[in-house]
C-alpha positions as CSV (number, residue, x, y, z in Angstrom):
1,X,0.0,0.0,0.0
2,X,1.2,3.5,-0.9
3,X,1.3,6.4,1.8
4,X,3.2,9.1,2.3
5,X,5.0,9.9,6.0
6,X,6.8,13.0,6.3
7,X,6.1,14.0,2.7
8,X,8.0,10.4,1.6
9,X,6.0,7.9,-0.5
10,X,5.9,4.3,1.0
11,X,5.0,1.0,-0.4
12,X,4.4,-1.0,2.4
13,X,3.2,-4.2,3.1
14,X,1.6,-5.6,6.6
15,X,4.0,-8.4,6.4
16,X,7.2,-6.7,5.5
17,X,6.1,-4.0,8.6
18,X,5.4,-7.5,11.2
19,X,8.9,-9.0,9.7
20,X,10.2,-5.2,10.4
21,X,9.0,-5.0,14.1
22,X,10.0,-9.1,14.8
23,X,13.1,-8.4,17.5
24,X,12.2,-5.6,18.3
25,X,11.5,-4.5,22.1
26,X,8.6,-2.3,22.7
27,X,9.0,0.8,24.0
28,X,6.8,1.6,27.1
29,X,4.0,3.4,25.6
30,X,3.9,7.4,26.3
31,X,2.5,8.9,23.5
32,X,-0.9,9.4,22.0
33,X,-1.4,6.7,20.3
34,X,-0.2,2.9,20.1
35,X,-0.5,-0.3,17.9
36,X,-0.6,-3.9,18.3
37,X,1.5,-5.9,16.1
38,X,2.0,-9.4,16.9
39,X,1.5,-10.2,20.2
40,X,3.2,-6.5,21.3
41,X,2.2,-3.1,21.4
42,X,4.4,-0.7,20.0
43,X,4.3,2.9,20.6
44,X,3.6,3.7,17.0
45,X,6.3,6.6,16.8
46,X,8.8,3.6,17.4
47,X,7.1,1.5,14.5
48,X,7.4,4.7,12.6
49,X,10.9,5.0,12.9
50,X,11.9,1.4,12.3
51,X,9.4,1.0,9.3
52,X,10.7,4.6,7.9
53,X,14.2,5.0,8.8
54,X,13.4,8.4,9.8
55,X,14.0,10.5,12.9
56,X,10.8,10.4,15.1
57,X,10.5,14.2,15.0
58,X,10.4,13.9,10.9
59,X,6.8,12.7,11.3
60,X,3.5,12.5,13.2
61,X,1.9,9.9,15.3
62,X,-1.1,10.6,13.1
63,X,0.3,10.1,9.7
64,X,1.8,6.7,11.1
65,X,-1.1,5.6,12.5
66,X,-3.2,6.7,9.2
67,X,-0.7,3.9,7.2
68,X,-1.0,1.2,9.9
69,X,-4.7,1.2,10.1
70,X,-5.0,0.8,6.5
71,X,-2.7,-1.8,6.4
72,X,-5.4,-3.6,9.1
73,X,-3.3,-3.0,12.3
74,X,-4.9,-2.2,15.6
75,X,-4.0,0.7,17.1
76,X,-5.4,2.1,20.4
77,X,-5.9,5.7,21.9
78,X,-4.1,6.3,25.1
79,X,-8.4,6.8,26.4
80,X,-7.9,2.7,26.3
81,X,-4.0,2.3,27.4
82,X,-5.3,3.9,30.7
83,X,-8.5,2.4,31.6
């Protein structure tokens, strides 16, 4: 699937992101927002960076998110992180 993050096009693909994030240790979740890939949840700034090669402050939470949802990831507000 083609989206742009940080005014880059990507092509990516939900398996190529999962074979991406596979050794990866979470983060502890801070942020906004945070995704569920695997059996983990990964802030998605962190998935962002990894799936990107970017800096973190090169793009939004949003625009990640926007790309993993379509992709058919779950992501999760931090409304239901807390309680």
């Amino acid at each position: 699937m083609r989206c742009v993050i940080a005014r880059f096009p990507f092509d990516l693909v939900k398996s190529e992101v999962e074979q991406s994030m596979q050794g990866v240790q979470p983060e502890p979740v801070s942020g906004v927002v945070s995704v569920t890939i695997g059996d983990r949840v990964y802030p998605v700034k962190q998935v962002g960076e990894v799936i990107t090669r970017q800096d973190r402050r090169d793009f939004t939470a949003a625009e990640v998110e926007k790309a993993l949802v379509r992709l058919g990831f779950t992501c999760h507000s931090a409304a239901v992180q807390l309680g």
